[in-house]
Each structure stands twice: as structure tokens, then as C-alpha cells.
N, C-alpha and C positions, 0 to 999 in steps of 0.2 A: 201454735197453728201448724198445721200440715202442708207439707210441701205441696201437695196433691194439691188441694184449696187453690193455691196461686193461677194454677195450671186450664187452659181455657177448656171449657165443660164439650162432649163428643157435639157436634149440631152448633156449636158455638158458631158464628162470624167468624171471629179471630179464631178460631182450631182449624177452620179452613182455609183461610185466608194463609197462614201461617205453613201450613201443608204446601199449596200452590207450587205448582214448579215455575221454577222463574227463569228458565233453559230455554223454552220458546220467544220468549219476549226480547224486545230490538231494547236498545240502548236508551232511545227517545219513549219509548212504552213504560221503562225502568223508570225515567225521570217523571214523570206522570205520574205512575204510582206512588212513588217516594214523594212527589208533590201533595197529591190525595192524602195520604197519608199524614204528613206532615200540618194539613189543615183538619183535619178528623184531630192529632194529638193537640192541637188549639183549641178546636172548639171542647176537649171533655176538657183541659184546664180549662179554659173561660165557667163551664161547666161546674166544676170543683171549688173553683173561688167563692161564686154565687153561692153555692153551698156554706162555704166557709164562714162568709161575711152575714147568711142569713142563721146562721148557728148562734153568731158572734150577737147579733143584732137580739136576738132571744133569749141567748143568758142575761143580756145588759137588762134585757126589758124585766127580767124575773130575778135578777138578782143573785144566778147561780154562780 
């Protein structure tokens, strides 16, 4: 796989998000974000599990 692949697409969310200068922002605006964020990394694991456990649930049912 290519390095490139990993990397967030131009128009992405996260490739701007990621850009962002974070020079203007207070300390308390910081914590926010980093809070935001930190409930966004929960909800795609919650996300990923579901995936997981519904994968899981479909081999079982077919036997693969």
C-alpha cells in the first residue's frame, strides 16, 4: 500500500482540519477542540466495532 493512500484526500475534512492554524485559538478554545475531537475518535470506534461484530455475525451465519 502507498504512503500516499493513508494520507487525507485535498477537500478532505480532516486535510483541512489538519491545515488549521491553531495560533489564534485561547487555551480554553484548545480544550474544546481536543474535546470535540476526542468524541468524533469514539463515535468512528463505536462505529468500527459495529462493523466488526456485524462482519463477525455474517461469517458465523455462512460459515466462512
Amino acid at each position: 500500500m502507498d504512503s500516499e493512500e493513508n494520507l487525507p484526500r485535498p477537500g478532505d475534512p480532516i486535510a483541512l482540519l489538519i491545515k488549521q492554524d491553531l495560533d489564534p485559538l485561547s487555551v480554553s478554545e484548545l480544550e474544546e477542540r481536543i474535546a470535540l475531537l476526542e468524541g468524533e475518535i469514539l463515535r468512528v470506534k463505536n462505529h468500527m466495532q459495529r462493523a466488526v461484530n456485524h462482519r463477525a455475525s455474517a461469517d458465523s451465519l455462512f460459515k466462512r
